[in-house]
C-alpha positions as CSV (number, residue, x, y, z in Angstrom):
1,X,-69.9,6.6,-34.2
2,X,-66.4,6.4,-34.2
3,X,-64.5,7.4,-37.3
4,X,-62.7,4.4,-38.9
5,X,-59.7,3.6,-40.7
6,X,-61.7,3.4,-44.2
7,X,-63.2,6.9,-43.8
8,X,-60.0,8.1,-43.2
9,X,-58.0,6.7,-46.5
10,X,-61.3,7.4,-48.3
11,X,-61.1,11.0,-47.9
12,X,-57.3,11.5,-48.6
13,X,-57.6,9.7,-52.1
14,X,-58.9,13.5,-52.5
15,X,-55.6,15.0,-52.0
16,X,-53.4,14.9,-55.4
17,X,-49.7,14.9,-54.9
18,X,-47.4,17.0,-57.1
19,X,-46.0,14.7,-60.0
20,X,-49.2,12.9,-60.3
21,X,-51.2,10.6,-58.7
22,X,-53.4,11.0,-54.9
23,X,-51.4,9.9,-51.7
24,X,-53.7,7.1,-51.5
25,X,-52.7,5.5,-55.1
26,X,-49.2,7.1,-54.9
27,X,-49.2,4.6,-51.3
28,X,-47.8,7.5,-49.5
29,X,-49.4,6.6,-46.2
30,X,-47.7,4.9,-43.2
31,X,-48.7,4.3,-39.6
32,X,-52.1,5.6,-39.4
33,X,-53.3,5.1,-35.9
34,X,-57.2,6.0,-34.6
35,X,-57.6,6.5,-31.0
36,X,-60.7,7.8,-30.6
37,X,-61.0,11.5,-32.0
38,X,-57.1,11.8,-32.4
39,X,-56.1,10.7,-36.1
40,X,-52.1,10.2,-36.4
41,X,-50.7,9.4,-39.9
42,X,-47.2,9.7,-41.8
43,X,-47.2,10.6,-45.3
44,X,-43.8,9.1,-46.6
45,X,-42.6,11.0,-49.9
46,X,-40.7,8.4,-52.5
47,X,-37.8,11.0,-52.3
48,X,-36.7,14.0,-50.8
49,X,-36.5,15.8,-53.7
50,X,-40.8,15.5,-53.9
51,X,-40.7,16.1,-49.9
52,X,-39.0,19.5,-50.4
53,X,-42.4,19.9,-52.5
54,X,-45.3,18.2,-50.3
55,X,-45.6,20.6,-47.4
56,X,-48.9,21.6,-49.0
57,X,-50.1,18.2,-49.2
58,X,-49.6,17.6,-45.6
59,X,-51.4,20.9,-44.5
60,X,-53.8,19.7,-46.9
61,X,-54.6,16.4,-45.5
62,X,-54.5,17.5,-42.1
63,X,-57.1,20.0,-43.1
64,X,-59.3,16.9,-44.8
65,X,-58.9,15.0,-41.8
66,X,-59.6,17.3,-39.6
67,X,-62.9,18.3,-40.9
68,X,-64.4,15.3,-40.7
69,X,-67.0,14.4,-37.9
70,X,-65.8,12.9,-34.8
71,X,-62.2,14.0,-35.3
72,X,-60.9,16.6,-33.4
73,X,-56.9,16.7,-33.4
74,X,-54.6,15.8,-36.1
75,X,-50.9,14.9,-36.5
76,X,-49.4,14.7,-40.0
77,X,-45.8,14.0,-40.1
78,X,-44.1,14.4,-43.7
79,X,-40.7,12.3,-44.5
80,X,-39.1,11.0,-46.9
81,X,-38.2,7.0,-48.4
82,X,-34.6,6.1,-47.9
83,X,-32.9,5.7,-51.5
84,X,-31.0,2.1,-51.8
85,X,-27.9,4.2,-51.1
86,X,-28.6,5.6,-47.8
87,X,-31.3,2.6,-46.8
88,X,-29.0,0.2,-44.9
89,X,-28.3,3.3,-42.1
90,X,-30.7,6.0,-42.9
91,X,-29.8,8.8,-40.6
92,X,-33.1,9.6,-39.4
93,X,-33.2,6.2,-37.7
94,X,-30.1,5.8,-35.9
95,X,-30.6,1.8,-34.4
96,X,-28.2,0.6,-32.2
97,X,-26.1,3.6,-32.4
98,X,-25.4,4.5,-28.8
99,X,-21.9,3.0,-27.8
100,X,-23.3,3.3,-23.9
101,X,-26.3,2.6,-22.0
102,X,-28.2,5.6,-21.4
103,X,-28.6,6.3,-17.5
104,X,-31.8,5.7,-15.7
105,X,-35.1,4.1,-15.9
106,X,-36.6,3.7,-19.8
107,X,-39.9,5.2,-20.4
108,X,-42.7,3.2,-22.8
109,X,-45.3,6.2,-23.0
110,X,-48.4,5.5,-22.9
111,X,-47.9,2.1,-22.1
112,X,-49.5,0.3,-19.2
113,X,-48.2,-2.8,-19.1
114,X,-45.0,-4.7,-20.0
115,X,-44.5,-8.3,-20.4
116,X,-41.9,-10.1,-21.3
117,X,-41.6,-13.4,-23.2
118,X,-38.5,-15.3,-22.3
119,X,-37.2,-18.8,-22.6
120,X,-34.3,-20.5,-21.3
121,X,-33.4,-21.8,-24.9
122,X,-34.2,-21.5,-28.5
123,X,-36.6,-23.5,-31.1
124,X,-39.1,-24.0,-28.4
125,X,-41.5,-21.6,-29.9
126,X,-41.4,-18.4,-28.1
127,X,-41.7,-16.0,-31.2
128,X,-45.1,-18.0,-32.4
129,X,-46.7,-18.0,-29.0
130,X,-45.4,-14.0,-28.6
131,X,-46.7,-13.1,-32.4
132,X,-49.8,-15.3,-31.5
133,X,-50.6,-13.8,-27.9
134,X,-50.4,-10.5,-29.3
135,X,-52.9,-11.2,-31.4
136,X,-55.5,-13.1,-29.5
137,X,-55.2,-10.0,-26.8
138,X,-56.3,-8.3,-29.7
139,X,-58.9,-9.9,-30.3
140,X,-60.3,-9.4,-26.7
141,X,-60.6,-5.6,-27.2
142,X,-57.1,-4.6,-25.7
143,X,-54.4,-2.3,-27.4
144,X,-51.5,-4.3,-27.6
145,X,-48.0,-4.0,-28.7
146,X,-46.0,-6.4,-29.9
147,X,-41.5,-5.4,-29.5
148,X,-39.2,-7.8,-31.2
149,X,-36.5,-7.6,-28.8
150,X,-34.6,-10.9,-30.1
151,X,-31.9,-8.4,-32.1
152,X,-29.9,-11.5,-33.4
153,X,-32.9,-13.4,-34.9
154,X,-36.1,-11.4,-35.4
155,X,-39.0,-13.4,-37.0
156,X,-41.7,-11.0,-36.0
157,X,-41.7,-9.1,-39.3
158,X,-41.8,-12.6,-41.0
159,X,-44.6,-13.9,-38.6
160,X,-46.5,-11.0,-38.5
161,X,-46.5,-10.4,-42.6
162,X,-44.4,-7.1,-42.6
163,X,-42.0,-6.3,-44.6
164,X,-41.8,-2.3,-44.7
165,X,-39.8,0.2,-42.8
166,X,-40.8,2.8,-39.6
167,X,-41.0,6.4,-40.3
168,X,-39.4,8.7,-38.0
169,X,-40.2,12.2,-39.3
170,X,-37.9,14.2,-36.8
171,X,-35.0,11.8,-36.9
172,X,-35.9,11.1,-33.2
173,X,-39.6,9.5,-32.6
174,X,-40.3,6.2,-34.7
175,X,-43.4,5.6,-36.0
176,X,-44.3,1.9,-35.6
177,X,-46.2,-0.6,-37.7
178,X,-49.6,-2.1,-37.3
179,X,-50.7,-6.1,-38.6
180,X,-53.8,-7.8,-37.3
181,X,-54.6,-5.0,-34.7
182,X,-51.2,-5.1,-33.2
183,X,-48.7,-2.1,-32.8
184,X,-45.1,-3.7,-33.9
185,X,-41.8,-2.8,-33.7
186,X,-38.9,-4.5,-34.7
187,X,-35.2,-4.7,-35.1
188,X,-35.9,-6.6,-38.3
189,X,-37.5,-3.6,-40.0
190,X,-34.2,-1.7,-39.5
191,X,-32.0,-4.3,-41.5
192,X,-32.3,-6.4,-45.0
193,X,-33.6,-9.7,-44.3
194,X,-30.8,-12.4,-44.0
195,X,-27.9,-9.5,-42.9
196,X,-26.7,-10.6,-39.8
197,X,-26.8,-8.2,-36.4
198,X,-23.4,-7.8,-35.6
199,X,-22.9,-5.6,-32.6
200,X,-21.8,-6.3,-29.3
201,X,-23.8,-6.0,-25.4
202,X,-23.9,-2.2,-25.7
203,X,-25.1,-1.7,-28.9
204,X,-27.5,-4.3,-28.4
205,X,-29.1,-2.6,-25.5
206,X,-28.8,1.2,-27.2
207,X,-31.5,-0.7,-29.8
208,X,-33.7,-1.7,-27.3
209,X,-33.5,1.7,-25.6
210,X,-34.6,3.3,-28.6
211,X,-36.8,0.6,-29.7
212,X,-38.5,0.8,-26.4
213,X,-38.4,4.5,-25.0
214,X,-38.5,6.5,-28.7
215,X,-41.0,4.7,-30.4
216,X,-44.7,6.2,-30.5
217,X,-46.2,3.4,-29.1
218,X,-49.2,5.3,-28.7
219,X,-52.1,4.3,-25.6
220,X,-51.6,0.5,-25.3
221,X,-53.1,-2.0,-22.2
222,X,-50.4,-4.4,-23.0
223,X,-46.8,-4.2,-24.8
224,X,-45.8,-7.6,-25.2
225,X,-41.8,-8.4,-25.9
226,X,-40.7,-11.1,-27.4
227,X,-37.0,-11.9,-25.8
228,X,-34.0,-13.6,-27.5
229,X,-33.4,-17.0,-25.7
230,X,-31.2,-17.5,-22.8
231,X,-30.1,-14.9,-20.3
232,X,-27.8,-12.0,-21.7
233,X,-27.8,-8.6,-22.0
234,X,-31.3,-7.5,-23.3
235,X,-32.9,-9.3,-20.1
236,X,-31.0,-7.7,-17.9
237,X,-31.8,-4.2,-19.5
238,X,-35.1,-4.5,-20.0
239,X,-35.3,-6.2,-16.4
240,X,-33.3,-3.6,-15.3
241,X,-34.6,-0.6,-16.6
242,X,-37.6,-0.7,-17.9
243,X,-40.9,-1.0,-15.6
244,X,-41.7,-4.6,-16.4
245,X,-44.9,-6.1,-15.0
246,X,-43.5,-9.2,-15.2
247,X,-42.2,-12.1,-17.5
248,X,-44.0,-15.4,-19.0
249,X,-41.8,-18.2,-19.8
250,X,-42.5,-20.6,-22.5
251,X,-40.6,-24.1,-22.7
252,X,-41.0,-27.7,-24.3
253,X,-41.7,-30.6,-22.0
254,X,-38.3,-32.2,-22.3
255,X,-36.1,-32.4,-19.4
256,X,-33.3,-30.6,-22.0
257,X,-35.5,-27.6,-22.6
258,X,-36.6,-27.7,-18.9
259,X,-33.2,-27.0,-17.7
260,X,-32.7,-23.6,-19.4
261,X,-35.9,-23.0,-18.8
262,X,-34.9,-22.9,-14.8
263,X,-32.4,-20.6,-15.4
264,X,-34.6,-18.6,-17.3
265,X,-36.8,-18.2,-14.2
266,X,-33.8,-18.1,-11.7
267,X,-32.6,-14.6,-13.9
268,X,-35.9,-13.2,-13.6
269,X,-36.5,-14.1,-10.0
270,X,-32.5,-12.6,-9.2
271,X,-33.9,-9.6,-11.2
272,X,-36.9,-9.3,-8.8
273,X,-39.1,-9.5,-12.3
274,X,-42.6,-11.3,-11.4
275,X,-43.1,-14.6,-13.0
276,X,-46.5,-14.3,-14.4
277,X,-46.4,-18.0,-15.6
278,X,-45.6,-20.4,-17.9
279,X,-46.5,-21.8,-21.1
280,X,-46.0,-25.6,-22.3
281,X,-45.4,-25.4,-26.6
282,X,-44.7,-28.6,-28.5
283,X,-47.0,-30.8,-25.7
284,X,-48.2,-33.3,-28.0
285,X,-49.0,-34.4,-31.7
286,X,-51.8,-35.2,-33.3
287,X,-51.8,-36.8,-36.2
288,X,-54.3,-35.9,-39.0
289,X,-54.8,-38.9,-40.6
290,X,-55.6,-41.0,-37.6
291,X,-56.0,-38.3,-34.7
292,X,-53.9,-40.5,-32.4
293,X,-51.6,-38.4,-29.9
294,X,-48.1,-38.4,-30.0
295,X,-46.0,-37.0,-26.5
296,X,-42.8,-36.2,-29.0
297,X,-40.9,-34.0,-26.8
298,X,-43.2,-35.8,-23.4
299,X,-46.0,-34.2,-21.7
300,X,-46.4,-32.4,-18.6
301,X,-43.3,-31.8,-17.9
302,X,-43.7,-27.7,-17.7
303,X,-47.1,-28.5,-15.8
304,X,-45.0,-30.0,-13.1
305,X,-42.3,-27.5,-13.0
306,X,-45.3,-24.8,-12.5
307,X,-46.6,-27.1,-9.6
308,X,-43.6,-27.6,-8.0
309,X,-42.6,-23.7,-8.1
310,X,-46.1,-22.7,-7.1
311,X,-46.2,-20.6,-10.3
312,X,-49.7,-20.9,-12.8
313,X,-49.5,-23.1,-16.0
314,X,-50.9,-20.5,-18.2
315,X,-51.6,-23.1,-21.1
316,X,-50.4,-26.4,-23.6
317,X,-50.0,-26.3,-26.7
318,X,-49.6,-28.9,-29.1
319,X,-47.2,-29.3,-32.1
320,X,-49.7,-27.8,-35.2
321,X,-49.0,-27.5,-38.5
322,X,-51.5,-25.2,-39.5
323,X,-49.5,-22.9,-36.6
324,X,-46.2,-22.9,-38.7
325,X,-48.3,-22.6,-41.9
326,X,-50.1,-19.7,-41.2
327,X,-46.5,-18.4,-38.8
328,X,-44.6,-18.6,-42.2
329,X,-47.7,-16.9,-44.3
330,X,-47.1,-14.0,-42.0
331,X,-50.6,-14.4,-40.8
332,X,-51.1,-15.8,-37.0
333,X,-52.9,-18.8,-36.5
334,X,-54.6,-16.7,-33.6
335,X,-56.2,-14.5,-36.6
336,X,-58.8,-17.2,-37.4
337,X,-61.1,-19.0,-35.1
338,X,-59.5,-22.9,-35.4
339,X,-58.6,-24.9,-32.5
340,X,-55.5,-22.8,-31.7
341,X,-57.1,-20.0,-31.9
342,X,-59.4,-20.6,-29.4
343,X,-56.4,-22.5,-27.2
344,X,-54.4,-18.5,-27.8
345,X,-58.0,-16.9,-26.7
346,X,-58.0,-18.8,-23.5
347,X,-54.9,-17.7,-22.7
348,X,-55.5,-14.2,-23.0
349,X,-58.6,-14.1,-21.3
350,X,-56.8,-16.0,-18.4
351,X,-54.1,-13.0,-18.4
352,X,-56.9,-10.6,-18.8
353,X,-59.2,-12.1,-16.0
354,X,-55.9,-12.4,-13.9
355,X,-54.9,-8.7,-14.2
356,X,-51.8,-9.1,-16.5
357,X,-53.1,-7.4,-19.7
């Protein structure tokens, strides 16, 4: 059997950290992953003064972990929390640093496939079907990743019930996060919630260069990134030079939204990007109390589109509360097994069936 998570944790409450305490009540742990018989884990030091100190704990609980059955290799990586001095640019984690665009292709180790979730415009609920897709993949047994690439306005951290920051224990590789079996990664960690991003197109792009080549990403099926709206600079990067399987757009029926939406698909089409399909949000309300449907934004306008472009309709999805409930409780709707969680697990299994994750 397959050693878990739990065994894992259990066994390193045995290791006592210098000024008192274990690593598993001191919460010294970050980003353990468990793919198969490799066990990767970060033990992140409250300062660097104890760091200087802890190299014996980390042989330690390498040795632990490594003597337990059905483990057979082991990476420990020790490093050190950012003081409230140094936290708003730590210098291990340089983001958005590079005043050029590094040359050539970007590399995602280990990942398989990439798919990008655009929209023409914003507020059509791209980030909640992104956060929400990622998880209903999940769900279905694959290794997914979930990249907020929208630098300007990330909500993944939010949606995804994050708040904590990667380790990078040579200054180089980031260590990424993990909520509801998803692998995330996020401009949002990087920053204090409500500081605005302000950097222009090359910065923007050295983020997602880093965000997408140097983080450990670790064996995934599927790497799923959530876009900023419109058609800018981190498209045409990650169009550009990344190896993208391909792109899924997500729109409201309204002719308004439909228009950007066209550009959205005409960028990806100039970019020679496949367009996997597309996804109708917002289709309809239903109303609790009487369960009568309301077409606020219309109905079927996406479907249409998809018909007339020759491109599948991946799914419609209505206006939910519970969806923006469970979005702002930083636990997916996709997480339980409700309505839209089944409407998300159709979706997935129809991108799994077709080949796309």
């Amino acid at each position: 059997m397959p050693i878990t998570e739990e065994e894992i944790l259990s066994n390193l409450r045995q290791i006592a950290v210098p000024d008192g305490g274990n690593l598993i009540s001191r919460d010294l742990i970050r980003a353990l992953q468990v793919n198969k018989d490799i066990v990767k884990f970060v033990i992140e030091a409250p300062s660097t003064e104890l760091a200087r100190r802890m190299e014996p704990v980390r042989l330690a609980a390498e040795t632990a972990v490594k003597a337990m059955n059905g483990v057979k290799v082991v990476r420990v990586a020790l490093t050190a929390h950012a003081t409230t001095e140094t936290s708003a640019n730590p210098p291990n984690l340089k983001v958005g640093g590079h005043p050029k665009v590094q040359q050539g292709p970007i590399k995602a180790l280990g990942v398989k496939r990439i798919l990008a979730i655009g929209s023409g415009k914003g507020g059509v609920g791209k980030s909640t079907v992104s956060s929400n897709l990622a998880v209903a993949l999940a769900k279905q047994g694959r290794k997914v990743g979930l990249l907020d690439a929208d630098i300007y306005g990330p909500s993944q951290p939010r949606m995804m019930g994050i708040n904590q920051r990667p380790a990078s224990p040579d200054g180089k590789v980031i260590i990424p996060l993990q909520a509801h079996g998803v692998t995330l990664m996020s401009i949002g960690f990087m920053v204090e919630e409500g500081k605005a991003v302000v950097w222009r197109g090359p910065m923007l792009m050295g983020a997602l260069q880093q965000m997408l080549g140097q983080v450990e990403w670790g064996e995934l099926d599927v790497l799923l990134v959530d876009l900023p709206p419109g058609t800018g600079d981190v498209q045409l990067t990650l169009c550009t030079k990344s190896e993208l399987t391909g792109a899924i757009i997500v729109s409201t029926p309204q002719d308004v939204a439909l228009i950007d939406a066209r550009k959205a698909l005409d960028m990806f089409t100039t970019l020679k990007t496949p367009i996997l399909g597309l996804i109708e949000n917002m289709s309809m309300f239903v109303c609790p109390d009487c369960g009568s449907e309301h077409q606020i934004f219309g109905q079927g306008g996406v479907a249409a589109e998809a018909k007339k472009m020759g491109i599948p309709l991946l799914g419609v999805l209505p206006i939910d509360l519970d969806t923006r409930l469970a979005s702002d409780e930083g636990k997916p709707v996709a997480v339980g097994d409700g309505p839209m969680a089944q409407s998300y697990a159709r979706i997935a299994v129809g991108l799994i069936k077709g080949g796309m994750a």
